[in-house]
Structure formats: structure tokens, C-alpha cells
N, C-alpha and C positions, 0 to 999 in steps of 0.2 A: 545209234542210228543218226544218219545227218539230217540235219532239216535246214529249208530254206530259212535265209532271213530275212528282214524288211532295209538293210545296211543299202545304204549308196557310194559306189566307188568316191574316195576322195582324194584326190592329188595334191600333198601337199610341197609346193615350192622349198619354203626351207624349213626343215626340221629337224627337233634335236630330240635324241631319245636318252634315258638317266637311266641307268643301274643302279639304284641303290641299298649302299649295306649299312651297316651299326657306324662304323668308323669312318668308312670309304663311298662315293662313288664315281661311276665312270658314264664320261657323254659323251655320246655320239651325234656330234653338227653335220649336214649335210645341204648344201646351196646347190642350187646353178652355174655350172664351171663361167666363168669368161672364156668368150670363143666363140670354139664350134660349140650348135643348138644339140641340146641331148649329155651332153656331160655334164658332169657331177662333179664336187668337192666335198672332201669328207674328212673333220677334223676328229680325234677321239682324245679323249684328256682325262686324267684321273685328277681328283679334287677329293680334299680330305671334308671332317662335316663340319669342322667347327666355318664359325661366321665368315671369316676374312675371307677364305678360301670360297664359300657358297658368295657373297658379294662379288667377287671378281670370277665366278663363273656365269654367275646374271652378267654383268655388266658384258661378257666376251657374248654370250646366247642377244642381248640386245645391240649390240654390234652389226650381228649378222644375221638380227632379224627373223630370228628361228620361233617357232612354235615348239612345245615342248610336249614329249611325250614322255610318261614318266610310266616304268615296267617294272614289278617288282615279282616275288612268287606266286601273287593270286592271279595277277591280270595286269592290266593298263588304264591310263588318265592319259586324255588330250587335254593341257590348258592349252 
């Protein structure tokens, strides 16, 4: 049975969502196109787990100023 919830819609401008596995994960960046109002850009990039690779996909998410939404098989985390 569905039931309401207490949630308030949130819009968030740029954010990035993680897939992550044991070895591998995959992020999805999404901004504000430049231009026309209402478009999107959306980068998707696989990254391995060791360090070097997780360092320079912070460094690219702080870049572009993303918030980060991380999904794995239970659920979801907004930092």
C-alpha cells in the first residue's frame, strides 16, 4: 500500500549520481546546459576504486560543482 510522505520536492541544479561496485564505479554529472534556459548537460564516466582514479573524479565533481548522490542496492545518500 502507498502511503503519503512528509518529502519536499527538491531541484537540484548540478548533480552527480555514483554507481558503485567492489572494483568499478560509474558517475553520472548533470549541469545546466549554456544557452537556452531548460537544458541540460550530462557527463557519464567509469572510474576504477583505487585512489588516483576516486581523487580525480572529486577533483572533475568539484569542477562542476556537482552535489553528489550516491545509489547502491539498498537505496540512496545525498552528500
Amino acid at each position: 500500500m502507498l502511503q503519503e510522505t512528509q518529502d519536499r520536492e527538491e531541484i537540484i541544479q548540478r548533480v552527480a549520481a555514483l554507481d558503485i561496485g567492489k572494483a568499478d564505479l560509474v558517475c553520472c554529472a548533470r549541469v545546466p546546459g549554456e544557452g537556452r534556459a531548460g537544458r541540460r548537460l550530462q557527463e557519464v564516466q567509469a572510474y576504477s576504486t583505487m585512489t588516483r582514479s576516486l581523487l580525480g573524479m572529486s577533483g572533475r565533481l568539484r569542477c562542476l560543482a556537482c552535489r553528489v548522490r550516491i545509489t547502491h542496492q539498498f537505496g540512496a545518500l545525498v552528500l
